[in-house]
C-alpha positions as CSV (number, residue, x, y, z in Angstrom):
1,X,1.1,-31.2,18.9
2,X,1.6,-32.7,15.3
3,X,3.7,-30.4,13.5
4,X,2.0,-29.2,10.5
5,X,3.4,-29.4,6.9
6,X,3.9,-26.0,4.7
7,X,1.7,-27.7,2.4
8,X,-1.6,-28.2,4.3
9,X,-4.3,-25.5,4.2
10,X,-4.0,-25.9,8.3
11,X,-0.8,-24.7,8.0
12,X,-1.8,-21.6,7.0
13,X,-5.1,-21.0,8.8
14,X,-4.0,-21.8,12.2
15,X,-3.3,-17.7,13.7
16,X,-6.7,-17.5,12.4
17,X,-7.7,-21.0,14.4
18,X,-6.0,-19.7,17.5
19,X,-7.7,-16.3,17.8
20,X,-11.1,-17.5,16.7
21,X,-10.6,-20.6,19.3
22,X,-10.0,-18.2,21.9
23,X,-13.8,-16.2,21.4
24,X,-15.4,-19.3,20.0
25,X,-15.5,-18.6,16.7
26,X,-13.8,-21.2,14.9
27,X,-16.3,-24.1,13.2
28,X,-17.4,-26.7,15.7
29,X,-15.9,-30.2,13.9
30,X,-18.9,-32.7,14.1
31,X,-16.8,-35.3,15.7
32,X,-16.3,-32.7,18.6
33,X,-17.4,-33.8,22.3
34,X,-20.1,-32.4,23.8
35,X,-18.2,-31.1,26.4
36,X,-15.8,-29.3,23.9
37,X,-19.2,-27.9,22.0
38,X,-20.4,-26.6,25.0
39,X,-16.8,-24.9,25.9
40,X,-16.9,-23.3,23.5
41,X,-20.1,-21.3,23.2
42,X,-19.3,-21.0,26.9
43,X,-16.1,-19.0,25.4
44,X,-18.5,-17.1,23.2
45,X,-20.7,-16.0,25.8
46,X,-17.9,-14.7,28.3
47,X,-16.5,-12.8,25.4
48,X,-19.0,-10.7,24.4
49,X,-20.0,-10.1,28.3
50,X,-16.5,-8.9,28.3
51,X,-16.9,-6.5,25.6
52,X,-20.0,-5.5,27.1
53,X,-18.4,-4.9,30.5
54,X,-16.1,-2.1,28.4
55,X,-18.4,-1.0,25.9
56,X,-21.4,0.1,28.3
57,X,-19.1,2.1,30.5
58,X,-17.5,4.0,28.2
59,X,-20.6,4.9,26.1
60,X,-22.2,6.4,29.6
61,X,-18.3,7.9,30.0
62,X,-18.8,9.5,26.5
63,X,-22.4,11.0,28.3
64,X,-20.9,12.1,31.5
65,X,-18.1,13.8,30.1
66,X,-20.1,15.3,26.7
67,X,-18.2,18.6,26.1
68,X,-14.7,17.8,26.9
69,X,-13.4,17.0,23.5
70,X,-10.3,15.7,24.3
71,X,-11.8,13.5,27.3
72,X,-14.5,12.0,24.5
73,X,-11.5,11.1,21.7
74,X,-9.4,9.3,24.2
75,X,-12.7,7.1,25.1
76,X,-14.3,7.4,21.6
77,X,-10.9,5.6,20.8
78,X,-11.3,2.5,22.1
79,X,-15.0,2.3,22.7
80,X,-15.4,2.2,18.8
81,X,-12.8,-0.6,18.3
82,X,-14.9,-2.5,20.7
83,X,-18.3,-1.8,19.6
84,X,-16.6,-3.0,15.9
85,X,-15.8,-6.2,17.5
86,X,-18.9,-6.4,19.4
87,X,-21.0,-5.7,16.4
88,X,-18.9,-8.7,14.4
89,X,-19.0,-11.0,16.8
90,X,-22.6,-11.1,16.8
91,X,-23.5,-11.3,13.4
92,X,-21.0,-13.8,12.6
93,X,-22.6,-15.9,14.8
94,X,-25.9,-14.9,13.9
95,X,-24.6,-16.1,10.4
96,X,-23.1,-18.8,11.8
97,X,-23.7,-21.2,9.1
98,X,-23.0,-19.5,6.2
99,X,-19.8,-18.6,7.5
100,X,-18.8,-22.2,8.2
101,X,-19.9,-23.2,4.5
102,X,-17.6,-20.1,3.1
103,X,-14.7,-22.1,5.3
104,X,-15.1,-25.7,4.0
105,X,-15.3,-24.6,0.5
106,X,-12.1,-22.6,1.1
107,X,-11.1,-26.1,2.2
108,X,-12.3,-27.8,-0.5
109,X,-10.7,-24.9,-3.2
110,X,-7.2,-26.1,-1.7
111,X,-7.1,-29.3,-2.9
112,X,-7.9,-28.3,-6.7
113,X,-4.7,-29.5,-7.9
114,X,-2.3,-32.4,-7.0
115,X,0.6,-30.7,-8.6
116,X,3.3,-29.0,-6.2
117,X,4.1,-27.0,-8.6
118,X,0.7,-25.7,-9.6
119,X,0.0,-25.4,-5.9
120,X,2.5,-22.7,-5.6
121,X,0.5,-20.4,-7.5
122,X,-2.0,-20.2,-4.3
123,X,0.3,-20.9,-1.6
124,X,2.4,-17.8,-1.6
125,X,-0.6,-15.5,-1.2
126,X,-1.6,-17.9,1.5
127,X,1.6,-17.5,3.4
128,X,1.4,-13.7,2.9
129,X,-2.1,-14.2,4.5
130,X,-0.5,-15.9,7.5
131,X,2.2,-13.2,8.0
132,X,-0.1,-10.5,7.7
133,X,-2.5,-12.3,10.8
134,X,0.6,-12.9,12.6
135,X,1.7,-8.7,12.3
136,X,-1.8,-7.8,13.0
137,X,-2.3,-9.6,16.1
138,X,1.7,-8.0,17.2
139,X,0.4,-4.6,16.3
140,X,-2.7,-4.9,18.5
141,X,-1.2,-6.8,21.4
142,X,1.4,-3.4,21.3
143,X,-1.6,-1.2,22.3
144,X,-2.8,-4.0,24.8
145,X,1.4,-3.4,26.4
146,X,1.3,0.7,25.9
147,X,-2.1,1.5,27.2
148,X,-1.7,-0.9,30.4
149,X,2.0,0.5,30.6
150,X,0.7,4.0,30.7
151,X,-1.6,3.1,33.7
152,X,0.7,1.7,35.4
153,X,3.4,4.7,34.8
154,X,1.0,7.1,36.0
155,X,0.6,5.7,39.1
156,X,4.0,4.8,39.8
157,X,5.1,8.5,39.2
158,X,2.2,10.5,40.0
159,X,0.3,8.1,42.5
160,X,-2.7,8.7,40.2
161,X,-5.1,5.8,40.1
162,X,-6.3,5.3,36.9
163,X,-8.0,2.5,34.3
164,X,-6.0,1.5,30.9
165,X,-9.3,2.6,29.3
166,X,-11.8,5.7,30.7
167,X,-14.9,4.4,31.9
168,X,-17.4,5.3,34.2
169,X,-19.3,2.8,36.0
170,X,-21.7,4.9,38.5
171,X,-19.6,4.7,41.9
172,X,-16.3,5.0,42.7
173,X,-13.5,2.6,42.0
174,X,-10.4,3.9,42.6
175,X,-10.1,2.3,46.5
176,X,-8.8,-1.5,46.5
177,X,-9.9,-3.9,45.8
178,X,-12.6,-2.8,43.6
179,X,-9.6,-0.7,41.4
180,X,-7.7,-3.7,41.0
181,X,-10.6,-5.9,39.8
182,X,-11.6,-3.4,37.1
183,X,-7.8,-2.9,36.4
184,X,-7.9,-6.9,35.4
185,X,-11.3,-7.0,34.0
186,X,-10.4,-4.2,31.4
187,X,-7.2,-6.0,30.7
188,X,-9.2,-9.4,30.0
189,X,-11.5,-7.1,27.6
190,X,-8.2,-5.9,25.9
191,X,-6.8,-10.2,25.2
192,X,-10.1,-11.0,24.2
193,X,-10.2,-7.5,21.3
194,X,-7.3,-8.9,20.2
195,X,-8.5,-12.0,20.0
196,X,-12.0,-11.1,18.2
197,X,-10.4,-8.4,15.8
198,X,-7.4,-10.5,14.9
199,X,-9.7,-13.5,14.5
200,X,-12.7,-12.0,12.4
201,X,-10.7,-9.4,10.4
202,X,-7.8,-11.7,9.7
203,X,-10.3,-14.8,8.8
204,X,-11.8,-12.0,6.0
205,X,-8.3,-11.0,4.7
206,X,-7.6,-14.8,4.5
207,X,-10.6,-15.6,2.6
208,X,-9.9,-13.1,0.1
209,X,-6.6,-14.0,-0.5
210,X,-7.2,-17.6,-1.1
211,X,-9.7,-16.8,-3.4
212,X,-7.2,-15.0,-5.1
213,X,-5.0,-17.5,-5.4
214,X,-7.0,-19.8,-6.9
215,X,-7.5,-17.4,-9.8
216,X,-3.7,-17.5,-10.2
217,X,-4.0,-21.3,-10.5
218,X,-6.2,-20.3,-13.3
219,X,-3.9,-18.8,-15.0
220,X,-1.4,-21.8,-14.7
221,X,-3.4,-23.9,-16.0
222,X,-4.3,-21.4,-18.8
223,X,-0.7,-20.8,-19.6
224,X,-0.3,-24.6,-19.8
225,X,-2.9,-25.2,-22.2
226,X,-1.1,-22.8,-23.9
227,X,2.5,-24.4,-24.1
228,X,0.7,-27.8,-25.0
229,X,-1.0,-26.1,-27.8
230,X,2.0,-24.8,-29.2
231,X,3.0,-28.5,-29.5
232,X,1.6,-29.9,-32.3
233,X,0.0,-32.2,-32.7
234,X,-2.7,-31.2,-30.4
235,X,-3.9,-33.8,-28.3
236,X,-7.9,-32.8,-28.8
237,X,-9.1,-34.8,-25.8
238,X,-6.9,-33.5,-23.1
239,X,-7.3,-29.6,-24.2
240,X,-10.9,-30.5,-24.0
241,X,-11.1,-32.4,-20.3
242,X,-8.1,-29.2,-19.2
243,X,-10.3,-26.4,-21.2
244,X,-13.7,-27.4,-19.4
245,X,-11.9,-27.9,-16.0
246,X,-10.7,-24.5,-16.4
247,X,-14.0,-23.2,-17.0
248,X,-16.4,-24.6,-14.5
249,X,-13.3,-23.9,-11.9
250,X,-13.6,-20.3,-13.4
251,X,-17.5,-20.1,-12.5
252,X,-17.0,-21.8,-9.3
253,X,-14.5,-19.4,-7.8
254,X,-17.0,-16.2,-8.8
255,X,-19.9,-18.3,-7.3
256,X,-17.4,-18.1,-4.2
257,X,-17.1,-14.6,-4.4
258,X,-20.3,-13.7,-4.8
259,X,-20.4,-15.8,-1.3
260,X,-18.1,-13.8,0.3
261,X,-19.7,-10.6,-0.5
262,X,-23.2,-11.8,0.9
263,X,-21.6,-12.9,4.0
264,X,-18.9,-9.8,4.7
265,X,-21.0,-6.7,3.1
266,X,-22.5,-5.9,6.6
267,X,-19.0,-5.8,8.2
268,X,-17.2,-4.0,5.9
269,X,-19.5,-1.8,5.5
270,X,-19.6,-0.7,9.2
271,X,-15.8,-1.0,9.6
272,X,-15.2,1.5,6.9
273,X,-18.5,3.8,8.0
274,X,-16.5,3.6,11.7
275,X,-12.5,3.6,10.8
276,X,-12.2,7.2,9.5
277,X,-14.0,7.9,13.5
278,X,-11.3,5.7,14.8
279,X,-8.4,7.8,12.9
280,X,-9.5,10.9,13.8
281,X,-10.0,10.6,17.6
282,X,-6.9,8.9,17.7
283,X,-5.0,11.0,15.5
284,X,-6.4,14.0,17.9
285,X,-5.6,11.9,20.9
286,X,-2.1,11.8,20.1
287,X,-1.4,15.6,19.2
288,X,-2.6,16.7,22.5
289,X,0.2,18.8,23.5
290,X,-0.3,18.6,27.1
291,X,-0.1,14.4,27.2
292,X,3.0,12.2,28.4
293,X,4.8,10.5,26.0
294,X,3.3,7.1,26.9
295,X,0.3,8.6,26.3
296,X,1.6,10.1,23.0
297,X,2.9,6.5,21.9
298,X,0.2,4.5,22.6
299,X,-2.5,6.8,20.9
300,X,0.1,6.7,17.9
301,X,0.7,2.8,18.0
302,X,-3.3,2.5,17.7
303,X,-3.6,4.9,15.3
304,X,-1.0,2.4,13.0
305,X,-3.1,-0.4,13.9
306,X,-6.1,1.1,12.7
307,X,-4.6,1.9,9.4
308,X,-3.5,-1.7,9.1
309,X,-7.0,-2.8,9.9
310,X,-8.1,-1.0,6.8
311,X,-5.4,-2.5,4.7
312,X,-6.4,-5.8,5.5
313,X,-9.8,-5.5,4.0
314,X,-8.3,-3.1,1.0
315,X,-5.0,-4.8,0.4
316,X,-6.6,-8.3,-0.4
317,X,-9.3,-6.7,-2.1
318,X,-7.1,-5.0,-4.6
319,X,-5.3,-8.6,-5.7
320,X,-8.6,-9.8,-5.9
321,X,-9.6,-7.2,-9.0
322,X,-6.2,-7.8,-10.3
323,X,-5.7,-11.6,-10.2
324,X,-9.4,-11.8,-11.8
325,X,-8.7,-9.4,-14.6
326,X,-5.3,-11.0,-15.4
327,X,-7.5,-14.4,-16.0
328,X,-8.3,-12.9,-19.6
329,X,-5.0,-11.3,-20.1
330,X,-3.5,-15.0,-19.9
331,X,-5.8,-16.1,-22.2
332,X,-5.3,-13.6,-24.8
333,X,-2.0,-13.8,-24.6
334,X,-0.7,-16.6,-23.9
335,X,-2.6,-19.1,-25.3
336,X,-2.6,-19.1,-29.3
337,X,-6.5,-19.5,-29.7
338,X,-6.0,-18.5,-33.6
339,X,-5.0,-22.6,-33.8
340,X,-8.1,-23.8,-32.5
341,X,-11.4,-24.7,-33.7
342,X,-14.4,-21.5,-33.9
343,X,-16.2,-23.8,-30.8
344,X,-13.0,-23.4,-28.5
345,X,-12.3,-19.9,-29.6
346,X,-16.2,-18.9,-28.7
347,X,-15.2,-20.9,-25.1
348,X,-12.0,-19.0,-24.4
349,X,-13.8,-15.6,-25.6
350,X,-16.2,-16.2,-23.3
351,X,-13.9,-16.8,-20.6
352,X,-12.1,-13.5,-21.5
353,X,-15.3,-11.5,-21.7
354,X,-16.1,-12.8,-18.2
355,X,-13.0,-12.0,-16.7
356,X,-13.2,-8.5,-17.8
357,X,-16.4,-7.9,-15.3
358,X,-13.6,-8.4,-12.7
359,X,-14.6,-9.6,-9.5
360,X,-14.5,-7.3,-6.3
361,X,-15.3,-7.4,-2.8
362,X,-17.7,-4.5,-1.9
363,X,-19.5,-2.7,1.0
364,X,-22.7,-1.3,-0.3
365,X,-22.0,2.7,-1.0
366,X,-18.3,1.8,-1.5
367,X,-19.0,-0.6,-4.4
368,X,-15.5,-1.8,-5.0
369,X,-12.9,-1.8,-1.7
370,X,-9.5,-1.2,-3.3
371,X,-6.4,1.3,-2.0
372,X,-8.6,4.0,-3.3
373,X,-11.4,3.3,-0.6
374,X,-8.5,4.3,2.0
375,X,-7.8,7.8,0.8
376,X,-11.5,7.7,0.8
377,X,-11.3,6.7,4.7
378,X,-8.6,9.0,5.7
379,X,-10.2,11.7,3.6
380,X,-13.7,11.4,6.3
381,X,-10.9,10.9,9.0
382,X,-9.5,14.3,7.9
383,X,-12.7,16.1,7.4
384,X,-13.8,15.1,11.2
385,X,-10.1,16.0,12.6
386,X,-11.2,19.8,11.1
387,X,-14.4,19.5,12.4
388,X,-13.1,18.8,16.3
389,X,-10.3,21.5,16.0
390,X,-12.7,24.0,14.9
391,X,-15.5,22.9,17.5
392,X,-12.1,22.7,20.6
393,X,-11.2,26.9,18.8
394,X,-14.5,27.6,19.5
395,X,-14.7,26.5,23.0
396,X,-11.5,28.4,23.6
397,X,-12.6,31.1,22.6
398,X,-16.1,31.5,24.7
């Protein structure tokens, strides 16, 4: 394989080709074979059977078992991580096209300069995007290890036969060899979550980072303009062709944005409305004070990764706002308009004006997804965690 250069924009996307590869989600190139088109909505197709072969059982667990609280957060658990990635993978697809237009512009946004140095500005948050995929994906692949392990414990110990995930699937499966076949199958479902999640989630984070950064590269070439000003004697034509480049790149990248929100809306919007459900069942999960320890660690190692899943929508979300309203601080302050003529002063006011109707990445009722949209999420995850002690007290009691 041709190593890959810290420069190139494939250097930095490729966790987020592998794990969309792996569910065929990555944009088909057009000089692809035929054959490799066909593998991969063949990859697709087996994917979201997969999910299905989980999802369906444990929603008809949830049914058989409605009334044991404790029973329904353990399933509730997982089944609404899957249903997330379920729900995701379908309307990406179903949006199949827009998405792939989002990525070649992102393409297309990293090679707006020539200049190494101007091209640092956007590839730090780039690599920050890359790290963060990679630590996602390790976070998720560590409830994969703890919720096989405690499976296997179980029956090691106790000679107790049961799945990594409750499901029901109308007959019995704990003889051989049907156990064993289930035992893999929900262990397929599990590579393929991570796969999904970490592709789709991480693809969004990256999106909105690089975005980001290209509002940084703004500002470079703001605070450029600036120093070349403040050398005199101005050199009219260049501030012009650098002044109007800086403009239309300005309007392009909140076209881009706009984009983005049009394309991720749905999905944020259901991953919010669903995370603070994932929190609290696993945050009850894991205080059950009459679980094992592996039981205890992997409801708390999911319960981290669903907090992280948050942040990677919140965290790149919140350096969007600020890297778009720092465009007109740069401009105000670092670049002496009072020298210029009243037609390039009404351009750069313009500029700052716009940059003050920030840009944000929103999910209908929660119009702008910043850190405060997760006390917002752990608040609902609080408020249900109440609601199933109070309902578990009550059963107690009767």
């Amino acid at each position: 394989m041709k190593e890959l250069s810290n420069t190139s924009i494939d250097y930095y996307v490729l966790p987020n080709k592998i794990f969309c590869s792996m569910v065929g989600m990555w944009p088909i190139d057009d000089k692809s074979s035929t054959y490799s088109r066909i593998f991969t909505y063949f990859r697709l197709i087996a994917t979201v059977i997969l999910y299905g072969f989980l999802f369906v059982p444990q929603v008809l667990a949830i049914a058989v078992n409605w009334g044991d609280i404790q029973t329904i957060a353990e399933i509730g658990t997982a089944s609404t991580s899957v249903g997330q990635v379920l729900y995701k993978l379908v309307y990406v697809t179903a949006r199949r096209e827009k998405a792939c237009k989002l990525y070649n512009e992102m393409r297309c946004l990293w090679d707006s300069s020539d200049d190494p140095n101007e091209k640092k500005s956007y590839e730090e948050i780039a690599y920050w995007a890359r790290t963060v995929t990679i630590i996602f994906s390790a976070c998720l692949s560590c409830n994969v290890i703890f919720f096989s392990t405690s499976a296997i414990i179980d029956y090691l110990s106790n000679d107790n036969r049961h799945l990594p995930f409750v499901a029901w699937y109308g007959t019995d499966i704990s003889a051989s060899p049907k156990f064993e076949i289930v035992f893999f199958c929900q262990i397929l479902v599990c590579i393929g979550g991570v796969s999904g999640l970490t592709g789709i989630d991480c693809s969004i984070m990256t999106i909105i980072l690089h975005v980001a950064g290209q509002f940084k590269l703004i500002k470079t070439w703001m605070n450029k303009i600036g120093i070349e000003i403040n050398r005199e004697p101005i050199h009219l034509k260049k501030f012009e062709i650098d002044l109007v480049k800086c403009i239309r790149h300005h309007q392009r990248i909140i076209h881009v944005v706009n984009d983005i929100n049009n394309l991720i809306t749905p999905i944020l919007f259901i991953q919010l409305l669903t995370s603070g459900i994932e929190i609290c069942l696993s945050g009850y999960a894991m205080l059950d004070n009459g679980a094992a320890i592996i039981d205890v660690l992997k409801f708390v190692f999911y319960f981290i990764s669903m907090t992280v899943e948050i942040l990677l929508f919140c965290w790149p979300s919140e350096i969007l706002v600020q890297e778009s309203e720092e465009v007109g601080h740069v401009i105000y302050f670092n670049v002496p308009w009072y020298k210029l003529s009243p037609i390039h002063r009404r351009h750069l006011c313009l500029m700052i004006i716009r940059a003050q109707r920030y840009c944000s990445i929103t999910a209908l009722t929660f119009k702008t997804l910043s850190f405060q949209t997760l006390t917002s999420v752990f608040n609902t995850a609080a408020s249900y965690f109440t609601l199933l002690r109070q309902m578990q007290q009550d059963q107690i009691s009767t």
